[in-house]
Phi, psi and omega in degrees: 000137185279185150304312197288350182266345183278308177319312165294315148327306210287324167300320174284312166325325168280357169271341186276355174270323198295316185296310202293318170285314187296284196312005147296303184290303178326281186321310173284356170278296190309338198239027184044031200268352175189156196259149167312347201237347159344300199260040157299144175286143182079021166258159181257135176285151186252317199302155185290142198316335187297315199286309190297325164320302199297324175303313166296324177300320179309262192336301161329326184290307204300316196303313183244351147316342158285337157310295205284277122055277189268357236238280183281021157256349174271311188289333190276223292246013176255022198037041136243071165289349198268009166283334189257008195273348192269359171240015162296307175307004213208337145280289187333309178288303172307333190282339208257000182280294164333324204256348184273329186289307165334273172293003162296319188169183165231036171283199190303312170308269194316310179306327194267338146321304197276226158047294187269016171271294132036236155351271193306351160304280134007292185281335153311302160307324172286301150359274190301311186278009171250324160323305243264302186315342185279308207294319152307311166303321176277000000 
């Protein structure tokens, strides 16, 4: 998997989370059962724990796609994708790991999980964006 086909996974996963809360919520707008305006930030949620999971797992996503993002839009445009292509697929799988780990639940364990999915995110991405820099440089 190159970078940039891992960039596109990582984009569809995060719509398949955004459908997974909205397609709870659309239907209680729509049937008036909650006003649209129901999920403000700083209003208390209602929703069953999963749907309020898949939200936070979104938002966790939004938080490192500008990383991720610009690391393999840097590398496609410096003509070296092949530094991030054997490691892109492996921040994918860690975020989709994460985002699975999310919604199973929060207890400690499963949080410290979530945490080193994280991390590995995180260190991969850093790798890669130190990959570029050698390559360039050199």
């Amino acid at each position: 998997m190159t970078g940039i086909e891992a960039l596109l996974y990582y984009v569809l996963w995060m719509i398949v989370l955004v459908l997974f809360y909205a397609g709870y919520r659309i239907p209680l707008v729509l049937t008036f059962k909650r006003p649209a305006d129901a999920w403000g930030r700083g209003k208390p949620v209602e929703d069953p724990g999963i749907v309020v999971r898949a939200s936070h797992a979104h938002a966790n996503s939004v938080e490192n796609i500008p990383l991720f993002a610009a690391v393999v839009l840097a590398a496609a445009a410096m003509g070296q994708s092949a530094v991030v292509d054997g490691l892109a697929a492996w921040v994918l799988y860690a975020r989709v790991a994460q985002g699975v780990v999310h919604l199973i639940g929060t207890s400690f364990a499963l949080v410290l999980l979530r945490a080193t999915f994280f991390l590995a995110q995180l260190g991969l991405i850093a790798y890669m964006a130190w990959g570029l820099l050698k390559a360039v440089v050199v």
